[in-house]
N, CA and C of each residue as an Amber inpcrd file, in Angstrom:
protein
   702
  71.0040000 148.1780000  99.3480000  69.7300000 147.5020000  99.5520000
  68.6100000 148.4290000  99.1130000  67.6490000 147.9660000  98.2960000
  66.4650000 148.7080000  98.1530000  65.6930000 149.4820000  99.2680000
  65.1280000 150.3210000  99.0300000  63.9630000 151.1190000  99.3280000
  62.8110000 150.9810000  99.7420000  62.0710000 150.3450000 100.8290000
  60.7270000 150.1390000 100.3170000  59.4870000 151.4050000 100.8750000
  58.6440000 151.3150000 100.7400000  57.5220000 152.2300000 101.4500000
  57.8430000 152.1220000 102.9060000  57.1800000 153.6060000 103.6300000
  57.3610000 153.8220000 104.9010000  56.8700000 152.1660000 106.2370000
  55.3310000 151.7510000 105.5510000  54.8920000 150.8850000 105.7920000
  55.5850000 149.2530000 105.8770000  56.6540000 149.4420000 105.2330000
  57.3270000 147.9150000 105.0460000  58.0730000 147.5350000 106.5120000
  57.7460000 146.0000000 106.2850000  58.9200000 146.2030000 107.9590000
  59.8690000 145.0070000 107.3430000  60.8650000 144.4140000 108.5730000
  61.6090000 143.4680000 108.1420000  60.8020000 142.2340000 108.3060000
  61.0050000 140.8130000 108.3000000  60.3970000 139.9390000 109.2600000
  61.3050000 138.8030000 109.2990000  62.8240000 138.9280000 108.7770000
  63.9620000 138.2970000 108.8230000  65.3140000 138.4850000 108.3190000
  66.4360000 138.4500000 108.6730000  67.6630000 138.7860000 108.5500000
  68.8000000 137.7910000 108.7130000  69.2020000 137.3530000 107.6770000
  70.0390000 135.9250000 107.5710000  71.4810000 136.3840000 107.4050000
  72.2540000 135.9440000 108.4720000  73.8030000 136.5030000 108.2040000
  74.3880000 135.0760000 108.1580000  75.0010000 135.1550000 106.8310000
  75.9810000 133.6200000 105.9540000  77.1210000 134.1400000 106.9200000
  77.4060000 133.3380000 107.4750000  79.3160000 133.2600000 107.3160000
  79.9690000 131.8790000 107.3940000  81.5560000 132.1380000 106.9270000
  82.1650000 130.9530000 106.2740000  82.4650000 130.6940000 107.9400000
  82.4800000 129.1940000 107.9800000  82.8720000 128.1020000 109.3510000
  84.5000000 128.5400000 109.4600000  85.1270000 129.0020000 108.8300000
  86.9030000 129.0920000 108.7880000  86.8510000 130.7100000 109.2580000
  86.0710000 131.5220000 109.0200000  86.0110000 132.6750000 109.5210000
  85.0250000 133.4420000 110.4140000  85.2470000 134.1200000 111.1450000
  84.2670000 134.8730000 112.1160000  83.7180000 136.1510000 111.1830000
  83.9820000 136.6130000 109.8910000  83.9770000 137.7190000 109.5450000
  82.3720000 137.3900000 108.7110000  81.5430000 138.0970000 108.8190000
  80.1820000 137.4470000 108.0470000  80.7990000 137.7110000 106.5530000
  79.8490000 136.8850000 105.6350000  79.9230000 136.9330000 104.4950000
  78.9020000 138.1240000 103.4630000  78.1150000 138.1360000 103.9690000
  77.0380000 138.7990000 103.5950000  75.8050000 138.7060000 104.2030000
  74.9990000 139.9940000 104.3770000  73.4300000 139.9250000 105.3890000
  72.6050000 139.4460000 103.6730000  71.3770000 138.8280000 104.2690000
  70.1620000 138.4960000 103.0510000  68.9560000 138.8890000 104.2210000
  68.5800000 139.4820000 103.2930000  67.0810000 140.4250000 104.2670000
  65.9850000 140.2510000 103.3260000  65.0010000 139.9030000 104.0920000
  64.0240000 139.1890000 103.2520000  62.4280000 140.6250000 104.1940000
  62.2180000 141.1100000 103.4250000  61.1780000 142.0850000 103.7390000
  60.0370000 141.5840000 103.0050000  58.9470000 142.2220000 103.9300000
  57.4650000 142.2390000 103.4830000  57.0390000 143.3150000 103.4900000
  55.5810000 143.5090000 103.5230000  54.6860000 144.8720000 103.3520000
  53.6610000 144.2130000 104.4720000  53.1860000 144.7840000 104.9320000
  51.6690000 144.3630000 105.4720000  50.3990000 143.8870000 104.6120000
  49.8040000 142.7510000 105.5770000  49.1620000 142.1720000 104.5840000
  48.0460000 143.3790000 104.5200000  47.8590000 142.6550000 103.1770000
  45.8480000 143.6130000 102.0760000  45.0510000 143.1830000 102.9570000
  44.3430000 143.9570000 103.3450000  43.2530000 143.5380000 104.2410000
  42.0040000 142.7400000 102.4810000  41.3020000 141.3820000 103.1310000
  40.4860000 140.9610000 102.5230000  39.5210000 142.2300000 101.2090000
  39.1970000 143.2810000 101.6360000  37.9450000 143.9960000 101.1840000
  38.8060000 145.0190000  99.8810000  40.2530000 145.0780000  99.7840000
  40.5770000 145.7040000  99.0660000  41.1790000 144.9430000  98.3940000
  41.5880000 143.4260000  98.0980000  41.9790000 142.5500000  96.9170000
  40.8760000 142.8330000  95.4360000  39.9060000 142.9220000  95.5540000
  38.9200000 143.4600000  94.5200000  39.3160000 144.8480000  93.8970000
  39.6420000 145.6450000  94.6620000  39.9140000 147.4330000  94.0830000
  40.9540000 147.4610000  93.6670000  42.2190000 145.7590000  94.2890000
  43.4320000 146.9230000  94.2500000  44.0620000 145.9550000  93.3020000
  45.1320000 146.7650000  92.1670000  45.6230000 145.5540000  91.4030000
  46.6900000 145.0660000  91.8820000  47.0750000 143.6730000  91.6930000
  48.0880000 143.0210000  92.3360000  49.6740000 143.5620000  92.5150000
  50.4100000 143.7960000  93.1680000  51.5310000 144.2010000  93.0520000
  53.1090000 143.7330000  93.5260000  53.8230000 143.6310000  92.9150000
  55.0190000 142.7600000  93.4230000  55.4230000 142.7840000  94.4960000
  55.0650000 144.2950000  95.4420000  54.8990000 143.9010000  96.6280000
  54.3270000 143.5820000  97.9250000  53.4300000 142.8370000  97.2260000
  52.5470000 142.2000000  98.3850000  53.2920000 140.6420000  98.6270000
  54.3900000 140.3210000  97.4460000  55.0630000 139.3600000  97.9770000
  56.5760000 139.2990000  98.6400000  56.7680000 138.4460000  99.6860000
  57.9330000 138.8190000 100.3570000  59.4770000 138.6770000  99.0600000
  60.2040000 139.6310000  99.3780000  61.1250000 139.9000000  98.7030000
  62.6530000 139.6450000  98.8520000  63.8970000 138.6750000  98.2820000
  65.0580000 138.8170000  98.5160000  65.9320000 139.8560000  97.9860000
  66.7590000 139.7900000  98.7900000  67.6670000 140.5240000  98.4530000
  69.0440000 140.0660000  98.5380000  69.7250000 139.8600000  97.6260000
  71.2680000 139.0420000  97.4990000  72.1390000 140.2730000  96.8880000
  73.2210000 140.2840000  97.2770000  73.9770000 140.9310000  96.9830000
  74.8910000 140.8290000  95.7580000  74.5850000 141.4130000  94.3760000
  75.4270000 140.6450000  93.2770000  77.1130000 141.1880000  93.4530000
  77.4960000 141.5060000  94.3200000  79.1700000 141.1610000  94.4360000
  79.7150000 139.7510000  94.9860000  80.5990000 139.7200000  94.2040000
  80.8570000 138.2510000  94.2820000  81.2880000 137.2260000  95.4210000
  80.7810000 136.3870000  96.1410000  80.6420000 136.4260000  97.3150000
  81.9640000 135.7430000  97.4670000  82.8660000 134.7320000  97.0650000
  83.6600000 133.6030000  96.7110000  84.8100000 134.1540000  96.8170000
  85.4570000 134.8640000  95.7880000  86.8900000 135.1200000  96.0400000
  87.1810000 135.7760000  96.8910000  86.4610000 136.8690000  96.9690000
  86.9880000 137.5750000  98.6050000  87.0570000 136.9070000  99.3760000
  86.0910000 135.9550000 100.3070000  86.2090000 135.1580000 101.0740000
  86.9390000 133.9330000 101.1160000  87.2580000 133.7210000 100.1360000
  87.9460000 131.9630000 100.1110000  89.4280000 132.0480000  99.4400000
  90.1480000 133.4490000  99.8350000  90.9840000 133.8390000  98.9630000
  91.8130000 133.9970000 100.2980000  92.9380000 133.8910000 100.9280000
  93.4090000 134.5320000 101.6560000  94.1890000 136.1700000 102.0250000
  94.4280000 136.4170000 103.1120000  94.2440000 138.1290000 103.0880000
  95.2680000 138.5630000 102.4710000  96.2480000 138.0310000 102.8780000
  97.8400000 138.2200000 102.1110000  97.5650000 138.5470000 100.3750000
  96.8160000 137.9280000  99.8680000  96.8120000 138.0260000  98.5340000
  95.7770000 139.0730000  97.7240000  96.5700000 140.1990000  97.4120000
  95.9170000 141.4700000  97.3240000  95.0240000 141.1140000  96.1020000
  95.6980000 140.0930000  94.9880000  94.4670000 140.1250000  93.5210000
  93.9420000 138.9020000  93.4160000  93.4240000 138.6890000  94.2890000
  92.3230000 137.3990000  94.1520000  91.9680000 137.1390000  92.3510000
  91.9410000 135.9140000  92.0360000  91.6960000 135.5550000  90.8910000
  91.7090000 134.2120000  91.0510000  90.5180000 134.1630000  89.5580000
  90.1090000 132.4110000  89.1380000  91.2920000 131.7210000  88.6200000
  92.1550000 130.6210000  89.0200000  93.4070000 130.1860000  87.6240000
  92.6900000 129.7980000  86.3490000  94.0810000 129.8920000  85.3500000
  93.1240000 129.8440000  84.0000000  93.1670000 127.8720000  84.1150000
  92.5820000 127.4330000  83.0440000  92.4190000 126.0720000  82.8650000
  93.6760000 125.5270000  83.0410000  94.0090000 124.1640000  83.6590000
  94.9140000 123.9020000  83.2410000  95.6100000 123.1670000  82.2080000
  96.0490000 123.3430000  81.0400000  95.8960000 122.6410000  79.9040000
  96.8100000 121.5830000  79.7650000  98.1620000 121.3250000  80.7790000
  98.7930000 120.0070000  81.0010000  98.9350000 119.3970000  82.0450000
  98.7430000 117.8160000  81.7390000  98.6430000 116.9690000  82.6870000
  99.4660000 117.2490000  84.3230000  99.5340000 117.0650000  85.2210000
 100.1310000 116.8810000  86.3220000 101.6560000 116.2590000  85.8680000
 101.7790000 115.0840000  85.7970000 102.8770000 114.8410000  85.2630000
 103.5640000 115.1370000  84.0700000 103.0640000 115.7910000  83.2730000
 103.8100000 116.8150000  81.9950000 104.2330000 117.8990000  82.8170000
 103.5200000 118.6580000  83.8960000 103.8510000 119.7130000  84.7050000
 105.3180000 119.6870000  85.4270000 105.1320000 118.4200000  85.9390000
 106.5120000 117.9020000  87.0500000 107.3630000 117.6700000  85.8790000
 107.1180000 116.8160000  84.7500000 108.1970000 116.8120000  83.9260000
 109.1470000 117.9290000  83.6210000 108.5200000 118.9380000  82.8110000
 109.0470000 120.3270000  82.5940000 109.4740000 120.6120000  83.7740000
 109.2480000 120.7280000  84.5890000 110.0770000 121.2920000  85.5800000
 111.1450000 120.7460000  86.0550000 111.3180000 119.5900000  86.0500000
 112.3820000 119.0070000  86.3060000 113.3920000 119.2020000  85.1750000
 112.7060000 118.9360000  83.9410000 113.8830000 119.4870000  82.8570000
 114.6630000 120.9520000  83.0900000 113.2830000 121.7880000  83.7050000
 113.8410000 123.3490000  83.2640000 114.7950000 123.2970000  84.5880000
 114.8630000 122.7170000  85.6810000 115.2290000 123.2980000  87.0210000
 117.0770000 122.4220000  87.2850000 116.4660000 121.2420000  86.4950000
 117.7610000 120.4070000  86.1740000 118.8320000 120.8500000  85.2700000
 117.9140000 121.1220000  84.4040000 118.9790000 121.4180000  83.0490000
 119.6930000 120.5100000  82.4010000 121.0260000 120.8680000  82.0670000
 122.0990000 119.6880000  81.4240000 122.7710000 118.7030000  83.1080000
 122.1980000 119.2340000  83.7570000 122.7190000 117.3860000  84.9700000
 121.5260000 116.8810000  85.1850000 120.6170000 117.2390000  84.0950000
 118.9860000 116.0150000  84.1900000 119.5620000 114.4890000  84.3730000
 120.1010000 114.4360000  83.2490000 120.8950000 113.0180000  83.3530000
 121.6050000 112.3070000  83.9110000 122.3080000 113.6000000  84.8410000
 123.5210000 113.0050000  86.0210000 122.3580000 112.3630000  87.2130000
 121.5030000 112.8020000  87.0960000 120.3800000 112.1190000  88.1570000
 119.8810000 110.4170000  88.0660000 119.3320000 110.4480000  89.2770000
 118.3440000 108.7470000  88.9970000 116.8810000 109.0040000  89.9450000
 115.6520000 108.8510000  89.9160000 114.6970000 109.8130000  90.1020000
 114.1230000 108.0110000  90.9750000 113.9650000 108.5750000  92.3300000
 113.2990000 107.0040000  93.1860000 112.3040000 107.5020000  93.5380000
 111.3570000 106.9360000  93.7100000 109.8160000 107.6850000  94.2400000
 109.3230000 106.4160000  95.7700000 109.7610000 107.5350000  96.6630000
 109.8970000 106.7050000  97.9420000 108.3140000 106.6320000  98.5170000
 107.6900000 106.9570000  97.4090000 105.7470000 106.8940000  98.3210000
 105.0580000 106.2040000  97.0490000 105.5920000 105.1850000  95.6620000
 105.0120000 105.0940000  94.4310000 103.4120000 104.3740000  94.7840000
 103.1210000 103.4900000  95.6930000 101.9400000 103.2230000  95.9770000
 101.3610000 102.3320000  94.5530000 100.4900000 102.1970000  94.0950000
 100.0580000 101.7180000  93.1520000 100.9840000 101.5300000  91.9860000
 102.1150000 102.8400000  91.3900000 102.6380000 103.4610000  90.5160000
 102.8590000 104.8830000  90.3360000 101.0510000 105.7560000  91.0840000
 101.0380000 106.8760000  90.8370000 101.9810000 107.2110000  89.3130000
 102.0920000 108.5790000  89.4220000 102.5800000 109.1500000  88.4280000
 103.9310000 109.0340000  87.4760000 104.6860000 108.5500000  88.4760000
 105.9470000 108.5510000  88.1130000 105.9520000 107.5930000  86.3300000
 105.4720000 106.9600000  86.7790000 105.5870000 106.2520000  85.0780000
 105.4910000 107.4200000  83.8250000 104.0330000 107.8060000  84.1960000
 103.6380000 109.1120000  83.5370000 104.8870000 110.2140000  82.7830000
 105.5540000 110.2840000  84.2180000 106.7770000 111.2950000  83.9490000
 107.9640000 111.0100000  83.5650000 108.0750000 109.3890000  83.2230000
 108.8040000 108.6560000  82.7250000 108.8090000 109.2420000  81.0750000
 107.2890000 108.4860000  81.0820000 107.1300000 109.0880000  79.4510000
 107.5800000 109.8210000  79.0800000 107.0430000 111.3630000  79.7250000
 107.5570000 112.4220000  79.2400000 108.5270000 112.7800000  78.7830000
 109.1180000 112.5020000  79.9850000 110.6970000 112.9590000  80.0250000
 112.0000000 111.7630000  78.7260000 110.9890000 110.7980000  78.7620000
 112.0960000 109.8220000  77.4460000 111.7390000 110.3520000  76.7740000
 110.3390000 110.5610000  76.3390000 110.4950000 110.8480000  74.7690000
 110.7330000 112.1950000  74.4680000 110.9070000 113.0560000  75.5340000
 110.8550000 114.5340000  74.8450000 112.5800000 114.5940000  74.6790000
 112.8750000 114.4740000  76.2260000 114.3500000 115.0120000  76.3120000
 114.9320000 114.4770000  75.5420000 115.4290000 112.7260000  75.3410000
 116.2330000 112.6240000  74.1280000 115.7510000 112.9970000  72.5170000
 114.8620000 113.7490000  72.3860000 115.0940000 114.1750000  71.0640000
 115.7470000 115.3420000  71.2310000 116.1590000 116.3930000  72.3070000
 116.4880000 117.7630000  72.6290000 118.0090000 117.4370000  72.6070000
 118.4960000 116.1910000  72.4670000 119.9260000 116.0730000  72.9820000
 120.3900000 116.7170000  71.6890000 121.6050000 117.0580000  71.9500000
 122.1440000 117.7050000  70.5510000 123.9920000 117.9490000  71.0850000
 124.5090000 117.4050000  72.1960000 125.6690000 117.7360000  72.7950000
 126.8340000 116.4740000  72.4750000 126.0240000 115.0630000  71.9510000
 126.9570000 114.6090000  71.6220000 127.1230000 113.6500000  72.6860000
 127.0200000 114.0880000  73.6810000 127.3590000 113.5580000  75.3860000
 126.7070000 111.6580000  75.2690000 127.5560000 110.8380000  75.3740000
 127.3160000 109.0250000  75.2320000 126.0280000 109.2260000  76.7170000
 126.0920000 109.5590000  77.8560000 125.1910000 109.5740000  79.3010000
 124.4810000 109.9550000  78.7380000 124.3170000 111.2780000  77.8370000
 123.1460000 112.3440000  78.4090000 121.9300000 111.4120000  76.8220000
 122.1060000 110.8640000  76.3680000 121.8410000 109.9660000  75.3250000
 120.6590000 108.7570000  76.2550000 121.6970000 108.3700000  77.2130000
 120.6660000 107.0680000  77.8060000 119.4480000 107.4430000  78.3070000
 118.2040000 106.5680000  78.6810000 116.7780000 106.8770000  79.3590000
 117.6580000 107.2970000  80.3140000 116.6060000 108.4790000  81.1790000
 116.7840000 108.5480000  82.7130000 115.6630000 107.5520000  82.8690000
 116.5530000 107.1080000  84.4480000 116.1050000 106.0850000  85.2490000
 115.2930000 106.4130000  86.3250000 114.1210000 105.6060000  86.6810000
 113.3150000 105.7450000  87.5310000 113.2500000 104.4160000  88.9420000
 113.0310000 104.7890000  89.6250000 112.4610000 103.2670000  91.0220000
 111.5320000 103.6410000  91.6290000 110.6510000 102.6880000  91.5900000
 109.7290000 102.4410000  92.5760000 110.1620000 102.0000000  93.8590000
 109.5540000 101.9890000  94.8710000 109.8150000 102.0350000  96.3260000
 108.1460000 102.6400000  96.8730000 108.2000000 101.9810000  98.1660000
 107.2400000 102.2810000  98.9290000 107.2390000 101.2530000 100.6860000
 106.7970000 101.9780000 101.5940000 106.8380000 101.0760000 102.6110000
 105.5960000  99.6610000 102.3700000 104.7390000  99.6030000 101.8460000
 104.2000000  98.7500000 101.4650000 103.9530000  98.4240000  99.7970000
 105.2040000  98.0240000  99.2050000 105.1510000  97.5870000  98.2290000
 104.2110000  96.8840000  97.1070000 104.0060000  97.5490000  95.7070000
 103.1580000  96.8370000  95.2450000 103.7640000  96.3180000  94.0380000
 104.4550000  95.1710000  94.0280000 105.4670000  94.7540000  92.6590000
 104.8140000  93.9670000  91.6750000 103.6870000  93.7900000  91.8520000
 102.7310000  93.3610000  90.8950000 102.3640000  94.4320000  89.9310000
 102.0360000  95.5690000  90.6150000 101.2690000  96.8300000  89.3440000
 102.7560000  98.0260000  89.1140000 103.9930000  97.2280000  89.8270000
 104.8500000  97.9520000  89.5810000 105.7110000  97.3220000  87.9810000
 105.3470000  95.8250000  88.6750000 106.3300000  95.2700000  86.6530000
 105.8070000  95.4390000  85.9100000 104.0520000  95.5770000  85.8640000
 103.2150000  96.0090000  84.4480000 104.2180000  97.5970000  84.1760000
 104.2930000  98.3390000  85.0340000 104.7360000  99.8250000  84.2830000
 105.4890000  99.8130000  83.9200000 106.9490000  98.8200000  84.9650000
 108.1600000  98.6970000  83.7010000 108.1330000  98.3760000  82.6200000
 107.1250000  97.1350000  82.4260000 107.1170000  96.5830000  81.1130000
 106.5440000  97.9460000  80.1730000 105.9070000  98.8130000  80.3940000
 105.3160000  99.3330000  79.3380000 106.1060000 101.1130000  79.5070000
 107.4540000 101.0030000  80.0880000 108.1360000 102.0960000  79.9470000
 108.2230000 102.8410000  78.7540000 108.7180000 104.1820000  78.6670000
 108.8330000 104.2340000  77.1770000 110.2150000 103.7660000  76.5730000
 111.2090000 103.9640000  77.6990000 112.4290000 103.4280000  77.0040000
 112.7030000 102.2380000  77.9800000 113.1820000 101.1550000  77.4690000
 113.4050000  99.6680000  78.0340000 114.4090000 100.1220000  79.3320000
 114.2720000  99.8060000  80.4610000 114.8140000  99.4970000  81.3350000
 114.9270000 101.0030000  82.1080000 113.7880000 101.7150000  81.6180000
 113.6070000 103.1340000  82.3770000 113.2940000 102.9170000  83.8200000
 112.0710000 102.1110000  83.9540000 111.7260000 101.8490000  85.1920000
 111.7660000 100.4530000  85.8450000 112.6770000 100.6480000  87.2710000
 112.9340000  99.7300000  88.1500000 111.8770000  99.5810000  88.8600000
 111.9770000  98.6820000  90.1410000 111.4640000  98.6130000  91.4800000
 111.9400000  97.8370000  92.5120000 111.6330000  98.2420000  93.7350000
 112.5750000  97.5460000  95.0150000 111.1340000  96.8910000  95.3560000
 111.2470000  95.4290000  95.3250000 109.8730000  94.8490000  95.7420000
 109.7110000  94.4210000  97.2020000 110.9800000  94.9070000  98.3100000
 111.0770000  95.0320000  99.7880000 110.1300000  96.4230000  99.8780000
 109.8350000  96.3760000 101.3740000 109.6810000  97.9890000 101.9210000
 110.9510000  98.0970000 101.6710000 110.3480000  99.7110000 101.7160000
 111.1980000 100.6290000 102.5080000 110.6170000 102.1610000 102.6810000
 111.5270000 102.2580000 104.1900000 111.1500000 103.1850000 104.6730000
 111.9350000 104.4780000 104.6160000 111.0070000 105.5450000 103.8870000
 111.3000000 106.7260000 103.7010000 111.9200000 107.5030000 104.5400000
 111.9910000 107.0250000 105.7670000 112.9760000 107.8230000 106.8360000
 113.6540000 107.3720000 107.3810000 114.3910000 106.2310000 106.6140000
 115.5920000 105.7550000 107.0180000 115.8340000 104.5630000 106.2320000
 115.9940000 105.0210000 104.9170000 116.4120000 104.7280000 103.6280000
 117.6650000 103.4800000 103.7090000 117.3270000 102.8580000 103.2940000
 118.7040000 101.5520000 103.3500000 119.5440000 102.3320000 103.0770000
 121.0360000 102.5520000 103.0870000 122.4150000 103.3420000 101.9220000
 122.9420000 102.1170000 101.1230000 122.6210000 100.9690000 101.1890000
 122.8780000  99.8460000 100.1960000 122.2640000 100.2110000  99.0220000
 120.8100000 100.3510000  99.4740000 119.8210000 100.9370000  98.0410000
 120.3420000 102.0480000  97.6270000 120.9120000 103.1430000  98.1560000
 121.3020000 104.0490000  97.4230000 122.2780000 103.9720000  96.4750000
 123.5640000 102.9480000  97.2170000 124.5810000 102.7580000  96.3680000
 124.2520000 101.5410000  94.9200000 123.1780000 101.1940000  95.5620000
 123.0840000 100.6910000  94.3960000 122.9290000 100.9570000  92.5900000
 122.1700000 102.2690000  93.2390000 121.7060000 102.5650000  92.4230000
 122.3250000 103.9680000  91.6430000 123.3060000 104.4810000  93.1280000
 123.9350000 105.6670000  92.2220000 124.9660000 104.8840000  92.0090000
 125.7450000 103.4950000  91.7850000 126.5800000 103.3260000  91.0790000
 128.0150000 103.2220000  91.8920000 128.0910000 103.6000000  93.3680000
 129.0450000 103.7820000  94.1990000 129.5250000 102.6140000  94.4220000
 128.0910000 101.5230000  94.5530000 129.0420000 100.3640000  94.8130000
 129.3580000  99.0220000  93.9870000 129.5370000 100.2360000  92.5820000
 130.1530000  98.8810000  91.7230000 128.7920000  98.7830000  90.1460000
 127.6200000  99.6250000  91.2190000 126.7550000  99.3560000  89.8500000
 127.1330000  99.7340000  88.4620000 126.0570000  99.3410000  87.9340000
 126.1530000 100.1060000  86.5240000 125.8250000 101.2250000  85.8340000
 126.2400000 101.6150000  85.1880000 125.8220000 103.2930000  84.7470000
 127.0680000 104.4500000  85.2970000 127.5090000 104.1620000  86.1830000
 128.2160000 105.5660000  86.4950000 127.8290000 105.9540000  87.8500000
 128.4210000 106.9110000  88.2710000 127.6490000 107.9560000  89.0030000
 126.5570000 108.2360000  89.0970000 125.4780000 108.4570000  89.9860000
 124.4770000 109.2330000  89.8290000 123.9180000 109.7800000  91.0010000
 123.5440000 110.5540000  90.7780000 122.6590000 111.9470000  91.9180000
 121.5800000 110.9400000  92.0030000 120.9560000 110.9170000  93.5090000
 119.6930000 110.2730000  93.7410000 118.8590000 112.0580000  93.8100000
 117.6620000 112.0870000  93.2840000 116.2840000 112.6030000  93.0270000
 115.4900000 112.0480000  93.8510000 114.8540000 112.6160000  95.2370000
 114.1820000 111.8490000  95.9300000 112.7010000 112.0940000  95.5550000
 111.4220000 111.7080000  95.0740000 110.4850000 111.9090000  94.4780000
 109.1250000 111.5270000  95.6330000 108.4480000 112.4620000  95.8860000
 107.0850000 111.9680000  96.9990000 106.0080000 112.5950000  96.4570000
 105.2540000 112.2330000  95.1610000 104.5210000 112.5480000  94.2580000
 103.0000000 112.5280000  94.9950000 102.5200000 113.4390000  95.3190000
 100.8410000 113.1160000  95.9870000 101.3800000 112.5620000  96.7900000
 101.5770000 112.4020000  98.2500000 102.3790000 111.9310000  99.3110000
 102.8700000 113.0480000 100.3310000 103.7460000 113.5260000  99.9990000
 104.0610000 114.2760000 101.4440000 103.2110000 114.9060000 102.3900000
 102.3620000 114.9710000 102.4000000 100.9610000 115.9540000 102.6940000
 100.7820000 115.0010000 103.4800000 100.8380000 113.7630000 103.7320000
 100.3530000 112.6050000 104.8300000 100.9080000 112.4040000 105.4540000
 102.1780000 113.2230000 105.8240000 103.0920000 113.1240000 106.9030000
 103.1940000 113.8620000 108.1190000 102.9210000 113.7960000 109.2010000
 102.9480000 114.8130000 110.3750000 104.2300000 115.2770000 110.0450000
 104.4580000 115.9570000 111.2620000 105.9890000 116.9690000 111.1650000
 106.8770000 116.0920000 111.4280000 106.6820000 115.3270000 112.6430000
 108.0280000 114.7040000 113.0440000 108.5650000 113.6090000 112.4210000
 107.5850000 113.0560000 111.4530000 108.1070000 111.9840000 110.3700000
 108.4590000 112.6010000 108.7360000 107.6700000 114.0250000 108.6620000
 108.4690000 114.5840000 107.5910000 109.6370000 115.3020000 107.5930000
 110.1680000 115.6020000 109.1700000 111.5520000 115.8590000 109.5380000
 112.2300000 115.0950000 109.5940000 112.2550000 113.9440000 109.6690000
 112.7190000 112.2980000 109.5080000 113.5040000 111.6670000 108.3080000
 111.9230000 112.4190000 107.1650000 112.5600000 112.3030000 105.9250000
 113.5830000 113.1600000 105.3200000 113.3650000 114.5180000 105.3020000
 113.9400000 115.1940000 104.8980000 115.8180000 115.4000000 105.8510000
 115.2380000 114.4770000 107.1110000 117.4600000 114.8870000 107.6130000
 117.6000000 113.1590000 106.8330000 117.0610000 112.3540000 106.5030000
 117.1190000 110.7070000 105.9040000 117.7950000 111.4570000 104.1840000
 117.0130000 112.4780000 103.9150000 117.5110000 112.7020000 102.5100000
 118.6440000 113.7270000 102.5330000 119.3510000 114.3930000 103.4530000
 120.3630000 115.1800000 103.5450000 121.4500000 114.6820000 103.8720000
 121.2070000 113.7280000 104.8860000 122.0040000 112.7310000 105.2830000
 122.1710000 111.3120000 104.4770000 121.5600000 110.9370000 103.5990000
 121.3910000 109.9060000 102.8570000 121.9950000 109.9390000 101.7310000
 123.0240000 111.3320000 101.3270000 122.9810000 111.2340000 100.3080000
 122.2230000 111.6220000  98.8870000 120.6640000 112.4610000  99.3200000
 120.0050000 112.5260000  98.1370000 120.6210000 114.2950000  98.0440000
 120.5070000 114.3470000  96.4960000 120.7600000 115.1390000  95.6280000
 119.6080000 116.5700000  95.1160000 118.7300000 115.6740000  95.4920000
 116.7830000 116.5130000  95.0970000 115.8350000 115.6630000  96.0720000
 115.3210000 116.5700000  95.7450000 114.0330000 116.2400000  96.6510000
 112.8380000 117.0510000  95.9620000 111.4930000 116.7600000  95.3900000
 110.5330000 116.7760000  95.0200000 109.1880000 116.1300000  95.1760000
């Protein structure tokens, strides 16, 4: 903090702190001088400090504070340059690998559609051009379903219709409930009971969703998906 003449006093002292923490953020001290008496504004030339003065601290007030303590190198992320669902895509490719395909990907919170269509895209048009094994399965779209406890099968057949590969994306136009999953629907769809396609690993998908679940209904889901039969969970 600056210096001022012997004569200066304070005449206020503002301590910021963040509502999530007790720790202040930074003091702002706002000093004056005593006022010019009237008879010497004529003699004396004006000077910057006859007006009251801030003082802010140029270290950066933000990351330290809004950074948590655990994390010794606070930093800005860089931009992010792909979509959300290009993000989930790749990852599912990289984390799956060659049993991407042994999967069937249900999105038990789709709501409107959300993303999943999105990652539909992705994933048809990139992965089958990557095929190169020959494999008749690993050739077909992966398959997607909609699901939700309040179903929307109106803005769900527009997305099938505009899949990238024909018959990528399904939908169950019943509820259903994420924590206690029909096993009819499951078999339906991995093929156990007679469907079509084969085998398949259920992918349980809660895209923008899980975050709205207290504990005891996201413990619900997650023994519904251990016990249910699912394969993933994302």
């Amino acid at each position: 903090m600056a210096h001022f003449p012997s004569e200066a006093h304070s005449i206020a002292a503002v301590q910021l702190k963040h509502p999530c923490s007790p720790e202040p953020i930074s003091h702002i001290n706002i000093t004056q001088v005593p006022s010019v008496p009237p008879s010497l504004h004529a003699s004396r030339p004006h000077s910057r400090l006859d007006n009251p003065r801030m003082h802010i601290p140029t270290y950066n007030l933000i990351l330290p504070t809004f950074t948590p303590p655990t994390n010794p190198h606070p930093q800005v992320p860089l931009l992010q340059t792909s979509s959300p669902a290009q993000v989930v895509a790749h990852l599912l490719r990289t984390h799956l690998g060659p049993n991407l395909h042994s999967h069937i990907f249900i999105d038990f919170c789709a709501g409107g559609g959300g993303p999943t269509p999105s990652i539909e895209r992705h994933l048809n048009t990139t992965t089958t051009k990557q095929q190169t094994n020959g494999n008749r399965a690993s050739q077909e779209p992966l398959h997607f379903v909609l699901t939700d406890l309040h179903p929307h099968a109106d803005l769900w057949a527009q997305a099938a219709a505009q899949a990238a590969a024909p018959g990528a994306i399904s939908y169950v136009a019943e509820p259903v409930d994420a924590a206690d999953v029909p096993r009819e629907l499951i078999r339906r769809y991995t093929g156990a009971g007679g469907g079509a396609g084969g085998e398949k690993k259920v992918f349980r998908l809660f895209n923008l969703a899980f975050h709205h679940f207290d504990d005891e209904l996201a413990r619900r889901i997650l023994s519904d998906t251990v016990e249910g039969g699912g394969e993933g969970f994302g």
